[in-house]
Gaussian input, Z-matrix of N, CA and C with variables (Angstrom, degrees):
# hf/3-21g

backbone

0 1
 N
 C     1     B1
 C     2     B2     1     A1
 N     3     B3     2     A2     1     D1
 C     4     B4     3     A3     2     D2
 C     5     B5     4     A4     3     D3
 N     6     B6     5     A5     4     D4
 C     7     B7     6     A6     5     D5
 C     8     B8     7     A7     6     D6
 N     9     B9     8     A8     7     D7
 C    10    B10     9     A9     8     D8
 C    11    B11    10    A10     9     D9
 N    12    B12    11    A11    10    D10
 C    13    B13    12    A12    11    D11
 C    14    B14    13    A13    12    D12
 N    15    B15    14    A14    13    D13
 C    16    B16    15    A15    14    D14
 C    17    B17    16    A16    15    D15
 N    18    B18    17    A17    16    D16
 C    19    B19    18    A18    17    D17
 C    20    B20    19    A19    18    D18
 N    21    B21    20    A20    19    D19
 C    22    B22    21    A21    20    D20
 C    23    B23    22    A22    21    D21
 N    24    B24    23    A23    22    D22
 C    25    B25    24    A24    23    D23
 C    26    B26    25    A25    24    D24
 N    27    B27    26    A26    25    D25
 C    28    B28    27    A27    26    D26
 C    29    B29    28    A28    27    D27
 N    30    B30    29    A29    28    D28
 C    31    B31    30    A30    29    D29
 C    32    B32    31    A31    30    D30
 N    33    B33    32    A32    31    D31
 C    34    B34    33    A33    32    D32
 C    35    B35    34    A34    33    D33
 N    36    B36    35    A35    34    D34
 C    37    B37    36    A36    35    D35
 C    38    B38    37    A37    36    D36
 N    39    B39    38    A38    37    D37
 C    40    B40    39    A39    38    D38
 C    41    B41    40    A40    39    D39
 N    42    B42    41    A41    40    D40
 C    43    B43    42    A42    41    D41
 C    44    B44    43    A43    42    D42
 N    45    B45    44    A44    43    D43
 C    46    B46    45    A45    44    D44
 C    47    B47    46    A46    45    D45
 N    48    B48    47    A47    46    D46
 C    49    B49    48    A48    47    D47
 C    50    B50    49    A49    48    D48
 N    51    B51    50    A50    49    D49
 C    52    B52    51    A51    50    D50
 C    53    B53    52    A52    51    D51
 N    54    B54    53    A53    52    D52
 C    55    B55    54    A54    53    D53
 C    56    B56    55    A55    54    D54
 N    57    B57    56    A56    55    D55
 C    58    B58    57    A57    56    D56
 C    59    B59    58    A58    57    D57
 N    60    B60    59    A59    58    D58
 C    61    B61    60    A60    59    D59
 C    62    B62    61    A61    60    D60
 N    63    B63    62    A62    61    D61
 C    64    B64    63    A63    62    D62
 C    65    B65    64    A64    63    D63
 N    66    B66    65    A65    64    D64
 C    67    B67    66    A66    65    D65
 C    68    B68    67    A67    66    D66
 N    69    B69    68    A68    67    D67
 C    70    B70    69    A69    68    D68
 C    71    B71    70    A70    69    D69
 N    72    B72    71    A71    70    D70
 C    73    B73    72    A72    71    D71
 C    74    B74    73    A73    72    D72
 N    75    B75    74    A74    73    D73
 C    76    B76    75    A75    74    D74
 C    77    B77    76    A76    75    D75
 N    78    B78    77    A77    76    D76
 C    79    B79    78    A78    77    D77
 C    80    B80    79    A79    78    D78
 N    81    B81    80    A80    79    D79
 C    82    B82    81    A81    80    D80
 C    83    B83    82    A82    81    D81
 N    84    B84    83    A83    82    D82
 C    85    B85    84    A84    83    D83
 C    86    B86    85    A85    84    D84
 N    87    B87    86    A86    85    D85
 C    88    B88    87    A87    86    D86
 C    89    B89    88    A88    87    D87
 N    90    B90    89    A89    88    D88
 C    91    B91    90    A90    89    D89
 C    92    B92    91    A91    90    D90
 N    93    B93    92    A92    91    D91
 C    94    B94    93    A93    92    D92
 C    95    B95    94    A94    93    D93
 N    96    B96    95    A95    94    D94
 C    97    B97    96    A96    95    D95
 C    98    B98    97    A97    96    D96
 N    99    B99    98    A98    97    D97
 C   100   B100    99    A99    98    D98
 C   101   B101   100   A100    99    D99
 N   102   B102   101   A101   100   D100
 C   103   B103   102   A102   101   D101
 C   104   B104   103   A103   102   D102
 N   105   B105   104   A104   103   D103
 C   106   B106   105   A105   104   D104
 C   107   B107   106   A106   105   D105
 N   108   B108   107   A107   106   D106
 C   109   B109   108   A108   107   D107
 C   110   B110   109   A109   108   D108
 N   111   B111   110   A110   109   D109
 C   112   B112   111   A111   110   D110
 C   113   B113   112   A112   111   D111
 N   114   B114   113   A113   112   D112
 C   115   B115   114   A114   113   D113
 C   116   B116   115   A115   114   D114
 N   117   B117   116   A116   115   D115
 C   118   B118   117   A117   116   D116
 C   119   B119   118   A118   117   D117
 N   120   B120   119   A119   118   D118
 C   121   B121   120   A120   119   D119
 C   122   B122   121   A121   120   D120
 N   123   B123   122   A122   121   D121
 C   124   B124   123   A123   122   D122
 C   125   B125   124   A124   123   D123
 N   126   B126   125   A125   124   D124
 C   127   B127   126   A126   125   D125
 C   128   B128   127   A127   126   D126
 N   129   B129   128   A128   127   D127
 C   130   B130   129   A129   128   D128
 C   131   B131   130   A130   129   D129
 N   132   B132   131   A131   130   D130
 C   133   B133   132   A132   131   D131
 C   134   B134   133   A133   132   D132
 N   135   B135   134   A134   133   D133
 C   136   B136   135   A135   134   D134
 C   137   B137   136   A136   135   D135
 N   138   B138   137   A137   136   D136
 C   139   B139   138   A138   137   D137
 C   140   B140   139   A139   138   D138
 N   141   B141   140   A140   139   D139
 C   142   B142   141   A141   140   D140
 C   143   B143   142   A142   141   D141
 N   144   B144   143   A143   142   D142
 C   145   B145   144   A144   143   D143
 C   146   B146   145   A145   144   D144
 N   147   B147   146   A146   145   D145
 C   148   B148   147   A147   146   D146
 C   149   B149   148   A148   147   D147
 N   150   B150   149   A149   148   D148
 C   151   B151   150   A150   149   D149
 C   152   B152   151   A151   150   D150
 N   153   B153   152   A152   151   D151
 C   154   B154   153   A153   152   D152
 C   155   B155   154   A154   153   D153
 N   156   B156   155   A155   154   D154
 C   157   B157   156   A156   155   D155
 C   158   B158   157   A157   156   D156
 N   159   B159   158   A158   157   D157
 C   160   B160   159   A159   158   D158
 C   161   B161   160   A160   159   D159
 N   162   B162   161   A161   160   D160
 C   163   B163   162   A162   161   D161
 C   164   B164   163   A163   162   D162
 N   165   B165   164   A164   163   D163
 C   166   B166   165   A165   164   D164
 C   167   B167   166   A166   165   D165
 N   168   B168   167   A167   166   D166
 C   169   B169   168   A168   167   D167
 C   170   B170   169   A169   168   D168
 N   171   B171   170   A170   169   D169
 C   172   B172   171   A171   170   D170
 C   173   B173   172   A172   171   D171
 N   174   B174   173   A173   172   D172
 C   175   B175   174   A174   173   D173
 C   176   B176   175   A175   174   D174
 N   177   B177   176   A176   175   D175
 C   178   B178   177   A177   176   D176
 C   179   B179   178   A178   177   D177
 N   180   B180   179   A179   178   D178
 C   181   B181   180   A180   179   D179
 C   182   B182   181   A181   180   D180
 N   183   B183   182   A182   181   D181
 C   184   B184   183   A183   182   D182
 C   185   B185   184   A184   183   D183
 N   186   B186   185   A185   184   D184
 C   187   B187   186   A186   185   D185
 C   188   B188   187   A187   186   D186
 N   189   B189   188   A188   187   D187
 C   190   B190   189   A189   188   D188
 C   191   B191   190   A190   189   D189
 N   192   B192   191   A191   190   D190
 C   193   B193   192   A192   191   D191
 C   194   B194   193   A193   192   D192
 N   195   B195   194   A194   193   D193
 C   196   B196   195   A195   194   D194
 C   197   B197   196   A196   195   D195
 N   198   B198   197   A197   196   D196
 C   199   B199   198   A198   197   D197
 C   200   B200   199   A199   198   D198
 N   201   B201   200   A200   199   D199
 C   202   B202   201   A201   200   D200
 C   203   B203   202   A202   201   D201
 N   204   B204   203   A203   202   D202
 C   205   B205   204   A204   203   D203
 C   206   B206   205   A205   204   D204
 N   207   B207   206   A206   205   D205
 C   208   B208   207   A207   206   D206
 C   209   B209   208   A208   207   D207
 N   210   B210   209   A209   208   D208
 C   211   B211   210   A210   209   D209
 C   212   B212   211   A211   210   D210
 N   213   B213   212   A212   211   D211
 C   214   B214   213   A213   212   D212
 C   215   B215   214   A214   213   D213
 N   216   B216   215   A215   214   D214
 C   217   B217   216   A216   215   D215
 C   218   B218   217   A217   216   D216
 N   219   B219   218   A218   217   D217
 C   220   B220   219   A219   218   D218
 C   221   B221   220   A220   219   D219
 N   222   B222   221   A221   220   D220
 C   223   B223   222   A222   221   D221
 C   224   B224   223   A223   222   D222
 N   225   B225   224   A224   223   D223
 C   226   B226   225   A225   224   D224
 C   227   B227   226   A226   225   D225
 N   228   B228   227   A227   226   D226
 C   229   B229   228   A228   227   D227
 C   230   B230   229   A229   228   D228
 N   231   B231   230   A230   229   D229
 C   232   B232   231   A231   230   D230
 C   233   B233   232   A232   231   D231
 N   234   B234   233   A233   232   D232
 C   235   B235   234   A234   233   D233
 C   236   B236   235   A235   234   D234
 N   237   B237   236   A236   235   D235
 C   238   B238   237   A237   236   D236
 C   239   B239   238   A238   237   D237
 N   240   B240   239   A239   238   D238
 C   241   B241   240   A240   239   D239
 C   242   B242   241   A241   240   D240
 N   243   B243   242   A242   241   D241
 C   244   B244   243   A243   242   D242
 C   245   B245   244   A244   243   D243
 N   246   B246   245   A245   244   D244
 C   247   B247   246   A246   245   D245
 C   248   B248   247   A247   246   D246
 N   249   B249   248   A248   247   D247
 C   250   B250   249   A249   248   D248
 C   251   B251   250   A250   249   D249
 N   252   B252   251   A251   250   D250
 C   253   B253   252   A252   251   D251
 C   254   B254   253   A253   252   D252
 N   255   B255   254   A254   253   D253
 C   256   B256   255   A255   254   D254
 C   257   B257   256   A256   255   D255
 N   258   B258   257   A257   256   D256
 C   259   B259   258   A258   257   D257
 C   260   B260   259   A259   258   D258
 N   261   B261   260   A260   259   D259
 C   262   B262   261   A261   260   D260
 C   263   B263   262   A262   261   D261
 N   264   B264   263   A263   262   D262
 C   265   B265   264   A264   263   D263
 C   266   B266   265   A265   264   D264
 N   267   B267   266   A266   265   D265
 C   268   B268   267   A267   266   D266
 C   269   B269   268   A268   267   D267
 N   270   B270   269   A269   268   D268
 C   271   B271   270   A270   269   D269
 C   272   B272   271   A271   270   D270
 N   273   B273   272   A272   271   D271
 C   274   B274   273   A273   272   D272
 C   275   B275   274   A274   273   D273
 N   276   B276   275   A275   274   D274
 C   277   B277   276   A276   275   D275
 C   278   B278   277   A277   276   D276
 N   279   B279   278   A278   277   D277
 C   280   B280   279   A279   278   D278
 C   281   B281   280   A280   279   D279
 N   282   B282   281   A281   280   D280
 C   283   B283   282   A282   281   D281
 C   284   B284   283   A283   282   D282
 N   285   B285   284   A284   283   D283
 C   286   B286   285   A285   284   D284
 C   287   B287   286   A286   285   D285
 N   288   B288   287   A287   286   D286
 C   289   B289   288   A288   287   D287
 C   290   B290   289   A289   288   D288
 N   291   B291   290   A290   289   D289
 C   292   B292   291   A291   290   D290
 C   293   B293   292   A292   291   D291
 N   294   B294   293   A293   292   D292
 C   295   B295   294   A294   293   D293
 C   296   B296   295   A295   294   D294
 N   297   B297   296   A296   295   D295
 C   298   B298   297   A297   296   D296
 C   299   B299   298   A298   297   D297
 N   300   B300   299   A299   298   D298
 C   301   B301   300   A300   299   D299
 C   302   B302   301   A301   300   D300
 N   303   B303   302   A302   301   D301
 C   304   B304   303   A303   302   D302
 C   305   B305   304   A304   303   D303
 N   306   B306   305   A305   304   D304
 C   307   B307   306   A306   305   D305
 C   308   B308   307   A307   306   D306
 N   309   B309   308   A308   307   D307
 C   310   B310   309   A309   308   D308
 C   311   B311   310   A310   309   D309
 N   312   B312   311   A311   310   D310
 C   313   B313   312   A312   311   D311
 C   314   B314   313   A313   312   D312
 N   315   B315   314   A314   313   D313
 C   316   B316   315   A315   314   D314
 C   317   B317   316   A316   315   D315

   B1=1.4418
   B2=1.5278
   B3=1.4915
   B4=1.8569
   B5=1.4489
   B6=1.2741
   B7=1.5069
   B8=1.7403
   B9=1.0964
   B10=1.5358
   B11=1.5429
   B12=1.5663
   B13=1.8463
   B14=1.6830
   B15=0.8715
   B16=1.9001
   B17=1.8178
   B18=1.6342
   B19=1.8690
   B20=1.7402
   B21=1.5947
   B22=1.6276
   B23=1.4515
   B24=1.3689
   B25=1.0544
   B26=1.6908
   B27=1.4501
   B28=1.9275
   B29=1.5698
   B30=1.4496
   B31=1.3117
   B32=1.3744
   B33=1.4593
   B34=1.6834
   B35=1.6061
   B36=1.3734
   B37=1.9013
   B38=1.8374
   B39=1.8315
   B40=1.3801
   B41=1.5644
   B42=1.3846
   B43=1.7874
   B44=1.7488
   B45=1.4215
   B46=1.8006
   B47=0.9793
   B48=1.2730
   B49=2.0271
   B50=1.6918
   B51=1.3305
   B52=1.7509
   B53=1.7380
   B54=1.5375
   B55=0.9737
   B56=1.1913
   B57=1.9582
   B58=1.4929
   B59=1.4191
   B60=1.0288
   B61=1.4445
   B62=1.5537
   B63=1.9718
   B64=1.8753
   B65=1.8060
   B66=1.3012
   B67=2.2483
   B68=1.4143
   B69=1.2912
   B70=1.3495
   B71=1.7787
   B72=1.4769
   B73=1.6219
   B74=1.2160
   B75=1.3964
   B76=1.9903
   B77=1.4414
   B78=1.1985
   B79=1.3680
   B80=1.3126
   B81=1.3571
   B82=0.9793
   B83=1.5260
   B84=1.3452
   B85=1.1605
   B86=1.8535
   B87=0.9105
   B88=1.9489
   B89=1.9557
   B90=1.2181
   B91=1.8104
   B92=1.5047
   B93=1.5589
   B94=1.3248
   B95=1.3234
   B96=1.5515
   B97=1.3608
   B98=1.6092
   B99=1.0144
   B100=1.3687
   B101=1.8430
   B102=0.9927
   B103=1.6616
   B104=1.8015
   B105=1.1197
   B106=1.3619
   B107=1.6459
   B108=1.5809
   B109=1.4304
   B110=1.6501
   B111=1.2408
   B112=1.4603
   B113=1.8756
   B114=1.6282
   B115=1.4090
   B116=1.4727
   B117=1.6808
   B118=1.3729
   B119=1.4358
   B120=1.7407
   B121=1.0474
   B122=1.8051
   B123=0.6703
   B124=2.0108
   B125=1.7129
   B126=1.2944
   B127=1.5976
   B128=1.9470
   B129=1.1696
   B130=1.6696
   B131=1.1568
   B132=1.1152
   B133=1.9322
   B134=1.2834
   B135=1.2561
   B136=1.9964
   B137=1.6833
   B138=1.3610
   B139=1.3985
   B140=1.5782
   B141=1.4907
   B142=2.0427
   B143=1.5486
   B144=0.9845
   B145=1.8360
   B146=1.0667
   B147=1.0144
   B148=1.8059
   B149=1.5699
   B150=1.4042
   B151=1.7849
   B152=1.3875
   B153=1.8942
   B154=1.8067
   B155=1.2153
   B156=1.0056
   B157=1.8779
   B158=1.3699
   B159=1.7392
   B160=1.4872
   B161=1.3519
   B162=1.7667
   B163=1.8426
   B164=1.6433
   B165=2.0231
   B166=1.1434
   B167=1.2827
   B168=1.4817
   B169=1.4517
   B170=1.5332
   B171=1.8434
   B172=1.0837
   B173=0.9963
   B174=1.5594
   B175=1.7702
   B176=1.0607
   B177=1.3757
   B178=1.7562
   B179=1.7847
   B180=1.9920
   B181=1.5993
   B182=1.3293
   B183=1.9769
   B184=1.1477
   B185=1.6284
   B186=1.5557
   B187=1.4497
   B188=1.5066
   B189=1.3616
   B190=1.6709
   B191=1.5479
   B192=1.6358
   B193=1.3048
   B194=1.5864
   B195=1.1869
   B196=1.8061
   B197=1.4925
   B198=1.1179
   B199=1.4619
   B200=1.7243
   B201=1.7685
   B202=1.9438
   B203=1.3888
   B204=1.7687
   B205=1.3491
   B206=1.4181
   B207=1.4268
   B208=1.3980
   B209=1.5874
   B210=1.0090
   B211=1.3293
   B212=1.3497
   B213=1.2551
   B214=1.4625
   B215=1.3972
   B216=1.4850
   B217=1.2988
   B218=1.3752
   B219=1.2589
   B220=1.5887
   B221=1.5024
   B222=0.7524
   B223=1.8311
   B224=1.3978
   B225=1.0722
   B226=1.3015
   B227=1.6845
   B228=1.0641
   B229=1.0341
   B230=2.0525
   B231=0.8928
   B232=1.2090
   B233=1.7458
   B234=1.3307
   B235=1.2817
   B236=1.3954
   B237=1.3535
   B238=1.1232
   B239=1.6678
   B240=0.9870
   B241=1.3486
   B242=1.3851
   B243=1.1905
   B244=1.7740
   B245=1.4259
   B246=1.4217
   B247=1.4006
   B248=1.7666
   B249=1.3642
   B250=1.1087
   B251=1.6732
   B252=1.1035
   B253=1.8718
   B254=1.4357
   B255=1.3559
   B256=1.4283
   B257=1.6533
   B258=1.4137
   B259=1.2642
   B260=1.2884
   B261=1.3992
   B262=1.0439
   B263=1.8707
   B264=1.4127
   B265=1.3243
   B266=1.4510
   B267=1.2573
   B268=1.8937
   B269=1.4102
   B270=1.4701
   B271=1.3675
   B272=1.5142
   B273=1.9655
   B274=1.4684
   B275=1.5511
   B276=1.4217
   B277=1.9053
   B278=2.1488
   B279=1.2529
   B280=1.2295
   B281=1.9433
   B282=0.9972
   B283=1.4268
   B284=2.0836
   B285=0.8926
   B286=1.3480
   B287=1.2063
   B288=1.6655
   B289=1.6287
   B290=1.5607
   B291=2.0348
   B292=0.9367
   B293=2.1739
   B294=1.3719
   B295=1.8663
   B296=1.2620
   B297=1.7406
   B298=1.6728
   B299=1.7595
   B300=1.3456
   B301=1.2005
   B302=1.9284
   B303=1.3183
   B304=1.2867
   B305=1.3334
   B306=1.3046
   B307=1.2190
   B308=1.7341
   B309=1.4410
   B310=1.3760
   B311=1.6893
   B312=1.3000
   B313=1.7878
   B314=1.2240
   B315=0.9670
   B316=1.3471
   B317=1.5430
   A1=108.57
   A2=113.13
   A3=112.67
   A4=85.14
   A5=106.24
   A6=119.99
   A7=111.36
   A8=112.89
   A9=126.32
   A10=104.50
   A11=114.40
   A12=111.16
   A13=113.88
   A14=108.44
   A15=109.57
   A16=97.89
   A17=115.05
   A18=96.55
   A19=82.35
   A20=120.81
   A21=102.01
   A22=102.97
   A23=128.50
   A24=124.56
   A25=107.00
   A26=97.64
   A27=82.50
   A28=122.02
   A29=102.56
   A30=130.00
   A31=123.44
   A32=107.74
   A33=99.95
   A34=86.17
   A35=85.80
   A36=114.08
   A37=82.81
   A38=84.68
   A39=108.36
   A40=102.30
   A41=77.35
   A42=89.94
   A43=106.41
   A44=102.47
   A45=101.31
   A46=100.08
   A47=111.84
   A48=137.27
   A49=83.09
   A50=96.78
   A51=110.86
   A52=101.82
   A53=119.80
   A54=159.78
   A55=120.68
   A56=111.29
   A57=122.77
   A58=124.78
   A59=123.56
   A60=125.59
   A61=106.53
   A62=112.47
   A63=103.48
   A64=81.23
   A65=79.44
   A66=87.82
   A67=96.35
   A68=124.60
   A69=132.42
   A70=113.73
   A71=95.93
   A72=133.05
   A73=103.94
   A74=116.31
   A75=134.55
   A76=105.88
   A77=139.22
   A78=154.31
   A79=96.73
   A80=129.63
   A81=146.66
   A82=118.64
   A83=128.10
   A84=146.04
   A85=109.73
   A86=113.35
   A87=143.20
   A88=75.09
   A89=109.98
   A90=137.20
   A91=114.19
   A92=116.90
   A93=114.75
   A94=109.75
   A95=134.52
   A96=116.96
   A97=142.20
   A98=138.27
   A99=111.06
   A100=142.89
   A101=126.58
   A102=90.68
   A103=105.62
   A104=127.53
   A105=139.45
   A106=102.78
   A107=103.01
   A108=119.23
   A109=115.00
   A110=96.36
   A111=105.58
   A112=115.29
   A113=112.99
   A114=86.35
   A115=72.34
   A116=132.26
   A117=117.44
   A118=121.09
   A119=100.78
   A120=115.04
   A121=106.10
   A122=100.75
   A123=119.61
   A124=106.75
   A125=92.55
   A126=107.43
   A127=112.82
   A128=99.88
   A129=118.09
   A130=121.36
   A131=112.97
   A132=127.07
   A133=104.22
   A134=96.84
   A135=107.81
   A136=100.15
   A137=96.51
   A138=134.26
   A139=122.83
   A140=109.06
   A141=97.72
   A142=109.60
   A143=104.62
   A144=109.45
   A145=106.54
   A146=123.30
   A147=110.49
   A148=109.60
   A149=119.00
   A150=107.88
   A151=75.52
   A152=74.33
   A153=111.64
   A154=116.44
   A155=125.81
   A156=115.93
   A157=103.26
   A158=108.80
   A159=115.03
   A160=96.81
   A161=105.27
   A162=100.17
   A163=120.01
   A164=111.90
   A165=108.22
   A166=123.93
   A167=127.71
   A168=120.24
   A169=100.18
   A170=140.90
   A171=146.67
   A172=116.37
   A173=114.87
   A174=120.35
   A175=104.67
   A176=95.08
   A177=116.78
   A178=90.20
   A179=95.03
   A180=90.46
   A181=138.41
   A182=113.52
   A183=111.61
   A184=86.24
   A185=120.20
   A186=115.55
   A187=108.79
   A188=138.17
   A189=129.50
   A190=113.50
   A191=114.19
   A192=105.99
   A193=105.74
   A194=122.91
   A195=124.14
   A196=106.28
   A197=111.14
   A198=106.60
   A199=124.04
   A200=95.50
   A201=106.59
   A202=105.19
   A203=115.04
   A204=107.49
   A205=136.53
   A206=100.81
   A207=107.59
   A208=100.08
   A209=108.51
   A210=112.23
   A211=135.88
   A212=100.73
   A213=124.68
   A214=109.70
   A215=125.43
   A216=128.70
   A217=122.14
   A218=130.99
   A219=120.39
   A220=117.67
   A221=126.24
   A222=139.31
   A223=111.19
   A224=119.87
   A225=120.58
   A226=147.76
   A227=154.25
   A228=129.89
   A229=95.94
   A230=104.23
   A231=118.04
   A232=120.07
   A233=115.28
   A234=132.79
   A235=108.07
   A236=143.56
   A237=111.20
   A238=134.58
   A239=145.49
   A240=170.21
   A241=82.15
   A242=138.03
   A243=142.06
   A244=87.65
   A245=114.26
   A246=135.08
   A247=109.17
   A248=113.70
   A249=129.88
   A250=125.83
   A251=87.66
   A252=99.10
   A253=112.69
   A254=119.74
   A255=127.83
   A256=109.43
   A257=124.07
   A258=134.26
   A259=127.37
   A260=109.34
   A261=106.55
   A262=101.93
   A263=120.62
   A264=124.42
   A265=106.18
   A266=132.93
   A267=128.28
   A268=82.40
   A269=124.42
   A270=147.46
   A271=123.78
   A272=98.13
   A273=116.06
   A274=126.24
   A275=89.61
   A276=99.91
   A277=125.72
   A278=111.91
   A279=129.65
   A280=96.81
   A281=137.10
   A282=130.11
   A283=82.55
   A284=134.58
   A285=112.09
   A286=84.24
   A287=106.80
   A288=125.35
   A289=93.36
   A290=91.98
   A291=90.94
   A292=120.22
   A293=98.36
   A294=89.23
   A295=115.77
   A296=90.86
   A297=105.73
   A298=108.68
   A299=118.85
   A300=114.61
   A301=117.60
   A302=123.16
   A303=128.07
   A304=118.86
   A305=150.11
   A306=128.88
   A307=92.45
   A308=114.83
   A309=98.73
   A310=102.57
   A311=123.49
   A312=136.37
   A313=114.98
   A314=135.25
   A315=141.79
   A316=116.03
   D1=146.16
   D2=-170.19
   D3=-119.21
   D4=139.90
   D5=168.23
   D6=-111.72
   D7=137.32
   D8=-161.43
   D9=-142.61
   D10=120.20
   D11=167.53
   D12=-27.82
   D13=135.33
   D14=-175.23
   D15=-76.15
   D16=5.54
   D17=-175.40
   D18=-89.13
   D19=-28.97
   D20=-169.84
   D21=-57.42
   D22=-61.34
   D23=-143.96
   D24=-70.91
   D25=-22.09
   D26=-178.69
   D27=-93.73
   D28=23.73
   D29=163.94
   D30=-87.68
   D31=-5.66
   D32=-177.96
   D33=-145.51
   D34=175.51
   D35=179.61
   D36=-84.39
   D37=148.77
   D38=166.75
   D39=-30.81
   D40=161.26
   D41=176.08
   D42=-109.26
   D43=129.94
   D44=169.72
   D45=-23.93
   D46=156.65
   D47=150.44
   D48=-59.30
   D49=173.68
   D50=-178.39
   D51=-100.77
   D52=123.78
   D53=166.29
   D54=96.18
   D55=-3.95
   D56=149.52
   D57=-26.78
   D58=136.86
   D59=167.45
   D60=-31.37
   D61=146.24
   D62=-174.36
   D63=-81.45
   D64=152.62
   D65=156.66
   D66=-128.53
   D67=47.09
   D68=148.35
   D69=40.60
   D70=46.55
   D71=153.02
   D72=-29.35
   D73=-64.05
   D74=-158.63
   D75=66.92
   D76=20.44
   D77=163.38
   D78=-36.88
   D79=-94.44
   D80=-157.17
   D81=-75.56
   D82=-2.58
   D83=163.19
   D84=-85.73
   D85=-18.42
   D86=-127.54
   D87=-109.05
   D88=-74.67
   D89=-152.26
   D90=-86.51
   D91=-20.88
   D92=-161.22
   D93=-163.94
   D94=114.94
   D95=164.51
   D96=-42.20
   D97=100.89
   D98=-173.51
   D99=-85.97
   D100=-178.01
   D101=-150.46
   D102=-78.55
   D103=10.47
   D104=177.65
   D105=-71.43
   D106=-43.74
   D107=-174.57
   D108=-74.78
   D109=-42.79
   D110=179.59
   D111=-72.90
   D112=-13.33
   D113=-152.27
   D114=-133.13
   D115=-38.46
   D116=165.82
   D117=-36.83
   D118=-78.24
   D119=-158.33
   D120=-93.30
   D121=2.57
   D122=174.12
   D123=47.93
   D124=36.66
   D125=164.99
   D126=-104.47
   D127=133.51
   D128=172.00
   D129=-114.07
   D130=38.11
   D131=-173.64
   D132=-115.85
   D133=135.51
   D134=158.80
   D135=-111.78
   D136=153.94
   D137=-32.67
   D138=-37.78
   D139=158.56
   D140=173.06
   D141=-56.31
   D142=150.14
   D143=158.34
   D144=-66.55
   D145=-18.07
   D146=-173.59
   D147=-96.51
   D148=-11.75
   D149=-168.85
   D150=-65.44
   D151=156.27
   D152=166.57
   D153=-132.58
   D154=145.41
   D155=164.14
   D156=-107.13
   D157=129.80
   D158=170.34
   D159=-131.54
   D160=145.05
   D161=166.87
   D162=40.39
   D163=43.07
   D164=174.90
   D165=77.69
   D166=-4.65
   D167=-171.66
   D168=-144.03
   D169=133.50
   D170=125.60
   D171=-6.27
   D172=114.45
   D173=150.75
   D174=-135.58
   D175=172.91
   D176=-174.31
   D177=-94.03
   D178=118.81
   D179=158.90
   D180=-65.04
   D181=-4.88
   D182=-140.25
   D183=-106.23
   D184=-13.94
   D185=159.97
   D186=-97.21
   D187=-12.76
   D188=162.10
   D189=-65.66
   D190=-41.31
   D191=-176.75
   D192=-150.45
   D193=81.93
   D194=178.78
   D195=-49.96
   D196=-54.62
   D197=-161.16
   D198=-61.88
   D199=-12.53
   D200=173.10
   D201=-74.93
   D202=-40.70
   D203=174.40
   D204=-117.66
   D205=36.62
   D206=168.49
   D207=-151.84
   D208=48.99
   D209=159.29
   D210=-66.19
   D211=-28.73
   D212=-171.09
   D213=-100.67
   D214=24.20
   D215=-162.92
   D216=-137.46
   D217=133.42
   D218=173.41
   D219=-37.95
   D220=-54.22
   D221=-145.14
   D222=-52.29
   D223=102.72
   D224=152.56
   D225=-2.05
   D226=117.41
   D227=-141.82
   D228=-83.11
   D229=-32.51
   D230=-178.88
   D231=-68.20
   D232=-22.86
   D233=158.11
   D234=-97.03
   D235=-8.31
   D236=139.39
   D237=-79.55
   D238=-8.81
   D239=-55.13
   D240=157.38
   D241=-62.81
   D242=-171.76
   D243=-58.45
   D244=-83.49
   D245=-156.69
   D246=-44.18
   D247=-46.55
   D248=162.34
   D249=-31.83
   D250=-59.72
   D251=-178.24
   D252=-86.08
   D253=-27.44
   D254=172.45
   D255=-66.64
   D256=-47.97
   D257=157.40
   D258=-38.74
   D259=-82.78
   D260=-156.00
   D261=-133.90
   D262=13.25
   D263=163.65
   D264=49.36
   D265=90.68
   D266=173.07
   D267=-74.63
   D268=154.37
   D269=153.62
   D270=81.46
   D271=5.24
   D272=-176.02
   D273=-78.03
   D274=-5.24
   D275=-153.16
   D276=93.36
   D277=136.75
   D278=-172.22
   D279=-30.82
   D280=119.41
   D281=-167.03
   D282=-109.98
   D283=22.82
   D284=175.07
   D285=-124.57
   D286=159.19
   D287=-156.65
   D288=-110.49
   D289=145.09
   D290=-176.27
   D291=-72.93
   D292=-171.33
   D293=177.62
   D294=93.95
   D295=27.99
   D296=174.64
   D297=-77.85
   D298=125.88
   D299=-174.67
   D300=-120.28
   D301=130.28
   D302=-177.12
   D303=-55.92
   D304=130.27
   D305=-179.60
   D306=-131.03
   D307=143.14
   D308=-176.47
   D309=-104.14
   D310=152.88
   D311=-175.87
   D312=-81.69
   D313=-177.41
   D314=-168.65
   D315=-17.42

């Protein structure tokens, strides 16, 4: 079970069931770097630098547009594109498990 401040979660739409199609929640972009974030862009911050909101829903900029945020980087377009789908799969289903729980702060 993941425990998360209860102000993130009432900031977004439910979160997919786990391996459901994403409906671009940003939950999990929102709570935790993921390793695209950490090893692309060599950031360890939540939220990612890269979420975006388009048309109401969270995406990852770094599969909408690589070249804004890795410009500054060796990698191949083709090794990112690897790294990408090995990570974090666009079009695979919600990869964070469900048993997300609110916890309230101070």
């Amino acid at each position: 079970m993941t425990m998360f401040p209860f102000r993130i979660l009432q900031e977004h739409a439910p979160k997919a069931k786990y391996k459901e199609p994403c409906n671009g929640c940003g939950l999990c972009c929102r709570v935790e770097p993921c390793e695209v974030s950490k090893n692309l862009l060599h950031s360890h911050q939540a939220p990612c630098i890269a979420l975006e909101f388009h048309d109401g829903k969270f995406l990852c900029g770094v599969v909408l547009h690589p070249d804004k945020y890795l410009q500054n980087t060796v990698y191949r377009e083709f090794e990112v594109r690897a790294y990408i789908e090995h990570w974090i799969a666009p079009g695979q289903g919600c990869d964070m498990p469900d048993g997300v729980v609110a916890i309230k702060l101070g």
